[in-house]
C-alpha angles and dihedrals in degrees: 000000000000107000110171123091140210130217096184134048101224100065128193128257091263102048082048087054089048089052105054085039094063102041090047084059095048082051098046103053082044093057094047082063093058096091092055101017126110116279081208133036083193098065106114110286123216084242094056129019092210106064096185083066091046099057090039087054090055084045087053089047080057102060112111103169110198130027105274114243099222123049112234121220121293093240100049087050090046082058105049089046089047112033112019104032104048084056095093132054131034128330103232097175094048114109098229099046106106102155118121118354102314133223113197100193115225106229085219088068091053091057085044088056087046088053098041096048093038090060096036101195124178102251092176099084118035095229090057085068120358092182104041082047102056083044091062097040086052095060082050090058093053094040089052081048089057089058103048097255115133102244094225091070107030128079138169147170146234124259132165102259145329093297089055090040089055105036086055083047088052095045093055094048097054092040083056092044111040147034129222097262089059108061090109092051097060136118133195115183117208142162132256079247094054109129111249096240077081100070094035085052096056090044090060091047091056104258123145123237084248099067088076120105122185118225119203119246122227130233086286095052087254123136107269108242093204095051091046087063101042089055089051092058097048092049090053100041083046087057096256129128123229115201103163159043124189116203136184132226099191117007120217100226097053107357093245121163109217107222107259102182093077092035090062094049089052099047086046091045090048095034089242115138117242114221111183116200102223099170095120111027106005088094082059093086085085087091150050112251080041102060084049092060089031100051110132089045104118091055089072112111089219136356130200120216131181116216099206093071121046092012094045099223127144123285120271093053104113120150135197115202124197118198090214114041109201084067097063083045084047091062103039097037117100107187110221090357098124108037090176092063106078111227113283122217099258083219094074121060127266113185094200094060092051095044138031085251125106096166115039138153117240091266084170092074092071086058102033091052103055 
């Protein structure tokens, strides 16, 4: 139990001690139940046999409606974040948990959030924080390495997850493809296995329902290279523009890897940019058996990978990476859009010109720390 209490909001060097103190020692005694704790608070109870109603019942005891009007002290709400509410849900940390896609949380990621969030420095200009920036910009460099772009020329960003990674991807394809007069005119091709942060994706960038074009799977559930071409070709010759193909490197449904050797051959031979959605198996080219499954990886114009699942980060650590930089700052800059910002040397890195966001956290430490 957390006993100590607080009366101001700016607390010294010592409360904050106390704090974390107290909250690494509630973590620490949960993570020593890992091992023989539930997978699942919503596993039927001995109090009551339906354990969904259960944990909606805890959610309900939570509800607090308006903003209260008084604070409570710091101990008894310590208590209620770190003992009552995570009593309820899925374990997503516990080893034997294998439901959904997992995320297993490295502890060394939590002192990197603790770090980032403490010091609280501006990453979105270069000049807010010159060395948290080139950190970050460092872990870019070895995540575009791991899938076979030359760091020199490739650049990301940081989202919060694979929706975010591949709608970003979706956004700088179209911005290199088409202009603004052709919205209407484009065409995505996708697979029935595609994940559905695709179409929603393409929703959010504008695009209507209709810019989707279905490309037939082949016996191993992979996108058909041949039909792929053959559908290029009828939406151009039907006056139509496809501008991209969005690929998969481990589908959800089934965990196939589309071939993206000869995808690649077909979008450079018809001018039309390849996304893979790597959220779930692109990290896999770290090794061996996965660069052999993987090969072609390294011709995508831009991946998407999402950091909770093979690299076993927390969740909220999505990244979207561009071959060819300049694209990714094509699509973020506004020229003479912010006359109260001087005029920054291109050469350093700006992260509001290479991603929608102005204010962000320092998502890289997380990364960078482990």
């Amino acid at each position: 139990k957390a006993t100590f209490e607080m009366d101001e909001l700016n607390i010294s060097a010592n409360t904050f001690q106390q704090l974390v103190e107290n909250t690494t020692t509630w973590l620490t005694s949960a993570l020593h139940e890992l091992k023989t704790g539930p997978t699942s608070y919503v596993d039927a109870t001995h109090d009551c046999p339906d354990g969904y109603l259960a944990a909606r019942a805890l959610a309900r005891r939570l509800e607090e409606g308006i903003a209260p009007e008084e604070g409570r002290p710091l101990g008894e709400v310590l208590d209620l974040a770190c003992c009552v509410a995570p009593r309820a849900g899925l374990n997503h940390a516990n080893g034997g948990f294998c439901a959904f896609i997992t995320g297993g949380g490295l502890l060394h990621s939590a002192v990197a959030d603790l770090l980032s969030a403490s010091m609280n420095r501006y990453t979105g200009i270069f000049l807010g924080s010159p060395g948290y920036v080139q950190l970050e910009s460092n872990v870019i460099a070895w995540l575009s390495q791991v899938v076979g772009y030359d760091p020199k020329e490739a650049f990301g960003c940081f989202t919060s997850g694979g929706s975010m990674a591949n709608f970003i991807g979706i956004l700088v394809a179209r911005r290199h493809h088409l202009s603004e007069y052709e919205l209407t005119k484009g065409v995505v091709m996708v697979t029935s296995e595609a994940h559905s942060c695709i179409p929603k994706g393409l929703m959010m960038a504008g695009m209507p329902q209709s810019s989707m074009c279905q490309v037939a799977c082949d016996s191993s559930w992979r996108m058909d290279a041949s039909d792929l071409e053959r559908k290029i070709i009828s939406k151009k010759k039907a006056g139509l523009k496809p501008f991209l193909v969005a690929a998969t490197t481990g589908t959800t449904n089934a965990g196939t890897v589309d071939d993206v050797r000869q995808l690649s051959i077909v979008c450079q031979r018809h001018d039309v940019w390849l996304h893979i959605d790597g959220v779930y198996g692109a990290a896999f080219n770290l090794t061996k058996r996965g660069q052999a499954v993987l090969d072609g990886l390294e011709e995508a114009d831009s991946v998407a990978l999402d950091l909770h699942k093979s690299f076993f980060l927390p969740h909220g650590t999505g990244i979207v990476l561009v071959k060819k930089r300049h694209h990714l700052r094509q699509t973020f800059r506004l020229d003479n859009a912010a006359p109260y910002y001087p005029d920054f040397d291109s050469s350093d890195v700006n992260f509001y010109e290479m991603s929608p966001e102005l204010t962000r956290s320092f998502r890289g430490m997380r990364i960078w720390l482990p």
